[in-house]
C-alpha positions in Angstrom: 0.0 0.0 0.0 1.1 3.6 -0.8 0.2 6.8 0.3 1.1 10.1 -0.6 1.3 13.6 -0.4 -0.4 15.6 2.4 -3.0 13.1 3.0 -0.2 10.4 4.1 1.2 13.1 6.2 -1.8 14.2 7.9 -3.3 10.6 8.7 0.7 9.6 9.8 0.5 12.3 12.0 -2.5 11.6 13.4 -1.6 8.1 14.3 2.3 8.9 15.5 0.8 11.9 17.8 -1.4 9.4 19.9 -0.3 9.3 23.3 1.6 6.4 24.9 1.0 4.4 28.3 -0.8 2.1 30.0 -4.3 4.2 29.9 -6.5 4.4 26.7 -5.0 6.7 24.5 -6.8 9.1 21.9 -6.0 12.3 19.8 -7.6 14.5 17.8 -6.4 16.3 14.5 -8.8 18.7 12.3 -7.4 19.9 9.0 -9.4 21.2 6.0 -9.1 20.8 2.5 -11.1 21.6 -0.4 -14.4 20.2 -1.5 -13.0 18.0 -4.7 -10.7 16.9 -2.9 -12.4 14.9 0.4 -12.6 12.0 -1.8 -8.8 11.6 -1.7 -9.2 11.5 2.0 -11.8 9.1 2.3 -9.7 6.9 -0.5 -6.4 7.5 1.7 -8.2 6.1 4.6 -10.1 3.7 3.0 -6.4 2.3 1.4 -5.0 2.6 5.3 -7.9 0.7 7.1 -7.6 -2.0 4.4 -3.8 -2.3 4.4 -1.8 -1.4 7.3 -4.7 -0.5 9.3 -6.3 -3.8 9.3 -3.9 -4.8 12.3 -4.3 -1.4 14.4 -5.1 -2.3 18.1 -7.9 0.6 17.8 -10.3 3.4 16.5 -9.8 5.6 13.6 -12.5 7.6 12.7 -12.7 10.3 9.9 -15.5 13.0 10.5 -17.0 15.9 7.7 -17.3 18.8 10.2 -20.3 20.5 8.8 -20.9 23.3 11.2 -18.3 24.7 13.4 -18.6 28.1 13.3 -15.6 30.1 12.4 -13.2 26.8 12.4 -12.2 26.4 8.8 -11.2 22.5 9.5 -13.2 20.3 7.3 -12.4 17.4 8.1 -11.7 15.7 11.9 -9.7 12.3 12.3 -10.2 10.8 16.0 -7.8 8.3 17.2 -7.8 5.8 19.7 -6.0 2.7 21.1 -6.5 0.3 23.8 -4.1 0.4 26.8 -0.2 -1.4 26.1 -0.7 -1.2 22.3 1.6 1.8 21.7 
């Protein structure tokens, strides 16, 4: 599996900025990106959940944030993992 560009980055970030230890850990990154381009980000995580993902010890969740006032994030990934998996 390959991803590239900024959609790699931003879902590699995500999932690298998760915290460690022996409780349940969880982040949350919001980013936004132009209309024709969401589908890349739904493919990108669609490719990741079916590759490398497949084995991930948790949640990865990939929100459209539809209103959020002045926020100009479009998009929300939520991560989470089970305790002694990072």
């Amino acid at each position: 599996m390959k991803l590239s560009g900024k959609y790699a980055g931003i879902l590699l970030a995500t999932l690298c900025s998760a915290q460690a230890g022996a409780a349940p850990g969880w982040d949350v990154t919001s980013f936004a990106t132009s209309p024709q381009d969401a589908p890349k980000i739904v493919a990108a995580m669609d490719r990741w959940m079916n590759g490398a993902g497949a084995d991930y010890p948790g949640q990865v969740t990939l929100y459209v944030n539809e209103a959020d006032g002045n926020d100009p994030a479009t998009h929300t990934i939520i991560v989470t993992c089970s305790p002694g998996h990072w």
